[in-house]
N, C-alpha and C positions, 0 to 999 in steps of 0.2 A: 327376209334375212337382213340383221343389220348389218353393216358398214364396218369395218374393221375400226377399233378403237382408234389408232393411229391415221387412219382416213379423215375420222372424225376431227379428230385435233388442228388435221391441215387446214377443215374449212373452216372452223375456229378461226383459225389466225387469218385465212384470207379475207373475212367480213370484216375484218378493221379497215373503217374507212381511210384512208390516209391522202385523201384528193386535195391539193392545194386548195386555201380558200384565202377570200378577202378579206385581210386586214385592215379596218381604217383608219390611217394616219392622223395625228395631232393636229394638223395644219388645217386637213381636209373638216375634221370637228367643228376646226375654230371658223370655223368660213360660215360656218351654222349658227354660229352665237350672231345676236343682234346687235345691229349698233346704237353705242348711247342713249336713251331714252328710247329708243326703238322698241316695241311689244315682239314677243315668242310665239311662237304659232307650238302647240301641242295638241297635237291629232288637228281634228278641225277650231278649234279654240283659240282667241287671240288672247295672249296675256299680257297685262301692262310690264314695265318693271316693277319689283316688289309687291305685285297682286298676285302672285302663285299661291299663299297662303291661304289667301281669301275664295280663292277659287276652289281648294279643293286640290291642289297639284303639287302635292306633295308624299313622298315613300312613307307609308303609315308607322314603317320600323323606327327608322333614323329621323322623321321628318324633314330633310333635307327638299328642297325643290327635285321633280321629276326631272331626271336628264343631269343630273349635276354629277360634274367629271371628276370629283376626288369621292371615294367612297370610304367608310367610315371604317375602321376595322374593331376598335374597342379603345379598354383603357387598361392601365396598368401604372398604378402610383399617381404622380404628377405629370403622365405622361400620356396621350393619347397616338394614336397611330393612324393612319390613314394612307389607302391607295394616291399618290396625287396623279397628274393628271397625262404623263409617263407611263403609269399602273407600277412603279416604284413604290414599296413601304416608306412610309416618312412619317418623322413624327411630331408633335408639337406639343413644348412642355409648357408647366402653370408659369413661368416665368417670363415666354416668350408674348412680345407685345408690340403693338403699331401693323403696319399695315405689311413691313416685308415677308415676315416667317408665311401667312397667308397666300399672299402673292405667287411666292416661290411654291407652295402648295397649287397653284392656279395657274404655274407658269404654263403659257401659251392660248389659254384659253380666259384672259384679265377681262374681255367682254361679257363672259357668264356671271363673274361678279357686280358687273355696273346692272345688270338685269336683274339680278336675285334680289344684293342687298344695295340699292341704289341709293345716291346720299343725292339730295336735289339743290337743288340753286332756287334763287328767288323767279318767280314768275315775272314774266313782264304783262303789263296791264292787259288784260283780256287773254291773255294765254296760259297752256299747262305749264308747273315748274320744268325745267330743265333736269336732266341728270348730270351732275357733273363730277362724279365717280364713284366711291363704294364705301359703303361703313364697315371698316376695319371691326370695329367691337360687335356688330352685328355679327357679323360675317364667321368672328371666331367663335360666339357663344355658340353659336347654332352648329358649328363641327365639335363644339364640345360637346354638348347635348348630346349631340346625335352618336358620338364614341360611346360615351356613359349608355346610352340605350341598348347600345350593341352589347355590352357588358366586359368582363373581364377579358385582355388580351395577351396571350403567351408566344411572342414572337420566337420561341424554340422549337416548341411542339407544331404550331400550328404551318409557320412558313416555309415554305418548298422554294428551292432554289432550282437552278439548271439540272438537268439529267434526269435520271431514272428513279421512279418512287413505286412502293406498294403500296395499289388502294387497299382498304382493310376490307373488300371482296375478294382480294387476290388479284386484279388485274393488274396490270404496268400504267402506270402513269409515264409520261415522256416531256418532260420541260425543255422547249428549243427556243427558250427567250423569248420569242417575240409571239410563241404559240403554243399550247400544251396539248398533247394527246391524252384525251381523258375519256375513261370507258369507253375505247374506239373511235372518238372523233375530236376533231383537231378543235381549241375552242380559244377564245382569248386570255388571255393573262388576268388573272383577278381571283376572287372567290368562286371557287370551285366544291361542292361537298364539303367536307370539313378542314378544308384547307385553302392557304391565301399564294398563289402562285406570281411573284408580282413579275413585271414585265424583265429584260435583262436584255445584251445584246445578241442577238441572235449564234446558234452554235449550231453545228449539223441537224440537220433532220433525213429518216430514213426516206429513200429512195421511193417515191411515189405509185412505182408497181411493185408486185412481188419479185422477191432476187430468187434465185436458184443457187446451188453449191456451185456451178460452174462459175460463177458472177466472183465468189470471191477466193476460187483456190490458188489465182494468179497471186495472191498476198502469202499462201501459204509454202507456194514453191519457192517466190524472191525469198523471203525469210529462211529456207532450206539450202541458199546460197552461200549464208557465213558459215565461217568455220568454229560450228559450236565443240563446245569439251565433249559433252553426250550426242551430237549427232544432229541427228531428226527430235530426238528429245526435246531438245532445248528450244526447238525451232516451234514446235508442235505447242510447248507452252508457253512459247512467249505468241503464238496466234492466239491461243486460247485467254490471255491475259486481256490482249486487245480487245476481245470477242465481249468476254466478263466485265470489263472495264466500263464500257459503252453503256451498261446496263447495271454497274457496278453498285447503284446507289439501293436496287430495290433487294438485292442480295443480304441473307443472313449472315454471311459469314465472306470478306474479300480477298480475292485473292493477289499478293502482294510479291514483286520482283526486283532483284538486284542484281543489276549487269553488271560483269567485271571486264575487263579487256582495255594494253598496254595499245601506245600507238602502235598503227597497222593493224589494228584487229576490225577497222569497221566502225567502232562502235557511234563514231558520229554522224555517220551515213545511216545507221541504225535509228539514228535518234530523230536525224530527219525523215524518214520514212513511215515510223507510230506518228507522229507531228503530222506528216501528209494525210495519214489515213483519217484520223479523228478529229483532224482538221482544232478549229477554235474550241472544240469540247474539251482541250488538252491544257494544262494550266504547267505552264514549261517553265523551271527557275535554275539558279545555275547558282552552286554552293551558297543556298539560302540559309533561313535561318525559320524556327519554328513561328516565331510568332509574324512575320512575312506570307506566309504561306497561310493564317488564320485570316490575316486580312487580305487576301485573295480570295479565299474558296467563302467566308462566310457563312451564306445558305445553299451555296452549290454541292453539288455532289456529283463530279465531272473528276475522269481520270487526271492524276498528279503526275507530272515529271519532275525530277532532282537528281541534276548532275553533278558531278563534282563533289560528292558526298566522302572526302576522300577519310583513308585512314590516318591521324594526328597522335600526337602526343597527346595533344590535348583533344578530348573527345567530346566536351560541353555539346559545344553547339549540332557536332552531329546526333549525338544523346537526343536532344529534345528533339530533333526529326525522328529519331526512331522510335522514340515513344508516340509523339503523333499519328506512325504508320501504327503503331500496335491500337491505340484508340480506335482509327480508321477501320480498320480490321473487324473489330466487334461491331463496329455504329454506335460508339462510344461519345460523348460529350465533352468539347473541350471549353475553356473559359479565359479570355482574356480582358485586360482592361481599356475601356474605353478613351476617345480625349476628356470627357468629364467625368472620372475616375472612376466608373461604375463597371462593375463588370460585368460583361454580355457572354452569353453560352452557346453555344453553334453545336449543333451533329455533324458529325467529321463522318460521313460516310465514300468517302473518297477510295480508287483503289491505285496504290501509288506503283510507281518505279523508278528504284532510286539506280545511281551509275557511279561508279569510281574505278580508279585502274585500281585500286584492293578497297575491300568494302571492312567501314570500321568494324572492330572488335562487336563482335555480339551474343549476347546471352541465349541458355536457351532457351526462352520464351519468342526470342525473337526471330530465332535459327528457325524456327517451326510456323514463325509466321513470314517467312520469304522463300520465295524458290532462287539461288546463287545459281544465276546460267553467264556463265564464264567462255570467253572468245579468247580464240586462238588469232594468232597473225593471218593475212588471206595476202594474194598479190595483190599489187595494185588495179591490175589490168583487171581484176574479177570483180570491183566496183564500178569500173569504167563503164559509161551510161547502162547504171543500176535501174534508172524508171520506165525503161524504153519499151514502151506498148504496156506501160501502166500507167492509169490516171490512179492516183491512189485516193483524191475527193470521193468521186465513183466506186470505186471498192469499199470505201470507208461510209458511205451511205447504203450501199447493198447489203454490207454486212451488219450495220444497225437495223436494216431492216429484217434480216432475216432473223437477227435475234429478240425484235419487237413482234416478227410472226410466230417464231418458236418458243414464246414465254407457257402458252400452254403446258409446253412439253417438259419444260427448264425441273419443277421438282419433282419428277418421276425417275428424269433422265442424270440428276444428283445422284437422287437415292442410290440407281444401282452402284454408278461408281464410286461413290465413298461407300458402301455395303460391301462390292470387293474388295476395294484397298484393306477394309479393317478385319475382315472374315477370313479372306483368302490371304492379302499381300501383309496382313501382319501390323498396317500402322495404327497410330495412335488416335483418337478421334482429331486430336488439333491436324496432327500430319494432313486426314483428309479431307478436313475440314479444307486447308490450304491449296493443294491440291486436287480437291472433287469440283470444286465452282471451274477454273481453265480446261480441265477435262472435257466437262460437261459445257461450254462453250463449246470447245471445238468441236465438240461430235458436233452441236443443235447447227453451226454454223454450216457444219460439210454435208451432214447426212440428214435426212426428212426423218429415217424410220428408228425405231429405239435401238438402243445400244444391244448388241446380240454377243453372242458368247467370245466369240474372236478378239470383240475389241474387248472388253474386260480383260479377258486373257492379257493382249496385248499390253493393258494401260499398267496391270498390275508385275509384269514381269519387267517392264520398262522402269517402272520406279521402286524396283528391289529394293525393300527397304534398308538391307543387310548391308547395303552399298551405297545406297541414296546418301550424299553430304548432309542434306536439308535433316537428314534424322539423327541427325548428334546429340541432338538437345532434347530426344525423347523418354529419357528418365525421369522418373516420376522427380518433382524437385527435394523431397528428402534424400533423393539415392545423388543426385548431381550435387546435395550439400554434402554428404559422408566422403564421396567421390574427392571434391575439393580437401577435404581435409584429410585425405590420406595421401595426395598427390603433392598438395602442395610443401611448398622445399623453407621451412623456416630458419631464422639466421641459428637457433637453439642447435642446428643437426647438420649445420656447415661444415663442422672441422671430423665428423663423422663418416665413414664409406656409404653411407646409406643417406641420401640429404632429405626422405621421407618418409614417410612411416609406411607403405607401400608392405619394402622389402620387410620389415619386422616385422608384421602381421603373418605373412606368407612364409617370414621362418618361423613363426611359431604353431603357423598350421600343418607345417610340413614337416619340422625338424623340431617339434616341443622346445625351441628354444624362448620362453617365457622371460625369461632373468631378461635381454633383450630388450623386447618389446615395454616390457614395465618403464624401466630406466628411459628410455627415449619418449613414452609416451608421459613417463614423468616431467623430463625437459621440459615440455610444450606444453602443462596445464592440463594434460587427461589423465586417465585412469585407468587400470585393469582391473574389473573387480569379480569377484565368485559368490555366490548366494553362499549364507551360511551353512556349514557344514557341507557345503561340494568340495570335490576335490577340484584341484585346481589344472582343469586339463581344456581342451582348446573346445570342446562340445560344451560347459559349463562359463566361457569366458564371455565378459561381457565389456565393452569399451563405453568407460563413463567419461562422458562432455560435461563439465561444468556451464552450467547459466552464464556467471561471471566469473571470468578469470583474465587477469591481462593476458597473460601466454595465448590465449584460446582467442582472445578481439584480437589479438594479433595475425591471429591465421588466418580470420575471416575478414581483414581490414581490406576495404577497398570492394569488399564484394556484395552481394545483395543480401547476405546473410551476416553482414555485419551489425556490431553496435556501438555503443557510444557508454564511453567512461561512467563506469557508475551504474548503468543500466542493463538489464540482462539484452544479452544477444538475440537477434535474428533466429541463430543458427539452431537453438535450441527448441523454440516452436514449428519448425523447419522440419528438425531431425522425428516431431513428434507426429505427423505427419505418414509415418510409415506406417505398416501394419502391427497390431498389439504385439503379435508375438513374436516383433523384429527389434523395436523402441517401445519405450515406457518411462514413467518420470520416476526418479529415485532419486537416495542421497548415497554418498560416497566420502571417504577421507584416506582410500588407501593410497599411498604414497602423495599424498596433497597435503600444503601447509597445514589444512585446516579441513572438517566435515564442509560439503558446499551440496546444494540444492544443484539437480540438471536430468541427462537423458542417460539410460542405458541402452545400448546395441549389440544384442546377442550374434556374437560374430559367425558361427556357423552358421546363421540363416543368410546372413547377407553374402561369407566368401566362400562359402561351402565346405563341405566336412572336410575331415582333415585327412590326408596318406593314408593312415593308419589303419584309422577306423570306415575306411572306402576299402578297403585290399583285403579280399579273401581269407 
């Protein structure tokens, strides 16, 4: 009889080797290279300097000398790349020349160059020439070559930075800097399969034995000690955030948080305690700015902090972080410019968390890509030695490790719970998209066995979505543009009882008051129209949006559904968006300067039938 599927998966994850292994240092390398005219010993073989060629000792790919410490990665443009001798990407362009840019390529190991491409001195009578250092032009052709051999190089696609990747077997890859776990065993920094992992400063690595749930629920009770708005709620997905974070990079979809809480809620004791746990994986900035944070993370893909994201007047520079986290989110591409004006393109798969005592203004695309877990004030005395009898390094490598043994498990253990959030609990795909990945942390984190009826249960009654904040923003975007412009209060309906057209739609659904709603929908550039030969009753009414109209770029001014003088509106391919038999494109001139091209919206489908024609 076989094994229970779930038994199966344990031993899965437990045959990943993860046993410390020997790294060899730079230093220790260079202690190997020979001195000045001195011969290399390779295997049992002596070689002079600059006789490796002739000998036969050289990599048949690159032609490069056997043993040489910068390795070749490709070319692209006037630009060649290579490992140098760090395992740092570095590059060397058709312009760069003499002996530095090399060098700095060779830093630490300058002795493999006086061997390779040796430049000789005169001999003295009856003796060998001397070496007496390196041929710079040598030296470069031959990494040029050897780039060009390697062929074309796409430092976007190809380079892996810190954190978590998916191999395209499905396994987890693990970049700890100075090591990468790759198909289950720990290997150096360099070319791997079809990808280049260069070296970096070292960042946590999981725990060297297997963890158990006991190992890391000391993280999930301290965390059940602030005083969140939702409870255990809050607490449960800001573990699961951490849990997802760590692992954040190999995820389809991230999941993304925003602290709110005034002094005395905690929140910076909070902030030091994710920091303790994920230790240097954590890339922590404080009221940054978008393009600071690209030249941080780079090719990393390690959880983000950003404090101080507060809400302004002016919202520019928070804007471009939140667009960042929205990129991030997908595993979207972002591109900035270089110091030699070129612009380079990075994978933003980061999963962020941003903090402010109020978190700026946000859309609802955005609304749907964060969880808003809001703190309450706590006493003082209930922070008072918060760490005591927690090492949080150790919880923060237990808990990488159990989520580097439970990758197995990770898209089964999705499936069901975004499967009930969207069957059962009603959300939206994005909703559980957002919330399915911290879920599915916490359980892989706490529980070995799959998710059983309870906890679904639970996960799904816990984040009602009837009640949930995080679901404001879950109307389709033509019904949140219609939305906006029945809501909003334009200067045209100021000196009016009604400052939006709300109330006159719903007196005309309710109280046939038509005369109304024309006149006001007049003011502000719309329209009331009726198909030829209907009668004009609120089942036949249809509200036509012009393309262009000032009155109408007025309403939408400032919003994502705006446009610009002269040019048809946002709003209008926006509005078309909904279903046939809700909008459709038409022309109209009733009560309008002039005939104008736009959208019709059959109002009984969107506000529903009217008194009348509902009542017995």
């Amino acid at each position: 009889m076989s094994p229970p599927a779930n038994n199966r998966l344990a031993e899965i994850a437990r045959e990943l080797d993860l046993d410390e292994v020997e790294l060899q240092q730079l230093r220790e390398a260079a202690a190997g290279d020979p001195q000045a005219g001195e011969p290399r010993y390779i295997g049992q073989e002596v070689v002079e300097p600059g006789a490796w060629r002739e000998g036969g000792h050289f990599d048949r790919v690159t032609g490069l000398p056997e043993g040489c410490p910068v390795a070749p990665l490709g070319k692209a443009g006037d630009v060649v790349y290579l490992l140098d001798t760090l395992g740092e990407v570095s590059t060397l362009k058709a312009s760069s020349s003499g002996k530095g840019p090399i060098g700095y390529l060779f830093a630490g190991r300058s002795a493999f160059l006086e061997w390779a491409w040796p430049r000789f001195g005169k001999a003295a009578k009856g003796g060998k020439r001397p070496v007496v250092g390196w041929e710079a032009d040598d030296a470069r052709q031959a990494i040029v070559d050897a780039c060009a051999w390697k062929g074309v190089f796409d430092d976007v696609d190809r380079v892996r930075g810190r954190g978590a990747w998916l191999h395209s077997d499905g396994s987890l890859i693990y970049h700890a800097g100075s090591r990468v776990l790759f198909q289950g065993k720990w290997q150096h920094p360099g070319e791997l399969g079809d990808w280049v992992f260069p070296a970096r400063t070292p960042i946590m690595s999981p725990q060297p034995a297997a963890a158990d749930p006991g190992q890391v629920e000391s993280l999930m009770m301290l965390l059940e000690t602030w005083n969140w708005t939702r409870g255990e709620l809050d607490a449960r997905l800001l573990f699961g955030w951490i849990a997802a974070a760590m692992i954040g990079g190999a995820l389809d979809w991230r999941p993304m948080v925003f602290l709110t809480g005034d002094a005395g809620t905690g929140k910076s004791t909070l902030q030091k305690l994710m920091a303790a746990v994920i230790g240097r994986g954590l890339v922590s900035s404080v009221n940054t700015t978008g393009p600071a944070l690209y030249q941080r993370l780079k090719h990393d893909v390690v959880p983000v902090s950003v404090d101080e994201l507060e809400s302004e007047a002016d919202t520019r520079a928070a804007d471009v972080v939140i667009k960042l986290v929205r990129t991030a989110a997908s595993g979207g591409k972002i591109s900035r410019g270089s110091s030699e004006g070129v612009a380079r393109e990075y994978e933003c798969r980061s999963a962020f968390v941003l903090s402010a005592i109020n978190h700026p203004p946000l859309g609802g695309q955005d609304e749907q890509r964060l969880a808003i877990l809001a703190l309450r004030p706590i006493e003082k005395a209930a922070v008072d030695g918060l760490f005591e009898g927690l090492e949080p390094h150790k919880v923060g490598a237990a808990l990488l490790r159990r989520m580097i043994d439970g990758w197995p498990r990770w898209a089964r253990t999705l499936k069901a719970y975004r499967k009930a959030l969207i069957e059962v609990g009603g959300h939206t795909g994005r909703s559980a998209d957002q919330f399915g990945p911290m879920i599915a942390a916490w359980h892989i984190a706490l529980h070995d066995a799959d998710p059983d009826p309870g906890m679904l249960d639970y996960w799904v009654k816990a984040l009602d979505v009837s009640i949930l904040a995080e679901a404001n923003g879950q109307a389709p975007n033509w019904r949140q543009c219609l939305n906006h412009l029945v809501d909003v209060q334009p200067d045209a309906l100021r000196t009016y009882a009604h400052k939006n057209l709300g109330p006159y739609i719903q007196g005309f659904r309710d109280q046939n008051h038509l005369d109304d709603l024309e006149k006001r929908a007049n003011d502000v550039g719309l329209a009331i129209s009726f198909a030829k030969g209907a009668a004009d009753t609120w089942e036949n009414a249809r509200l036509f949006i012009p393309s262009t109209h000032p009155e109408v770029s007025r309403l939408f001014s400032g919003t994502q559904w705006g446009g610009r003088p002269g040019a048809g509106g946002v709003w209008a391919s926006a509005m078309l968006q909904a279903p046939k038999d809700v909008a459709w494109a038409g022309v109209c001139g009733r009560g309008l300067d002039r005939e104008r091209k736009g959208v019709l919206v059959r109002l009984s489908a969107v506000f529903g039938p009217s008194s009348a024609s509902s009542s017995p």
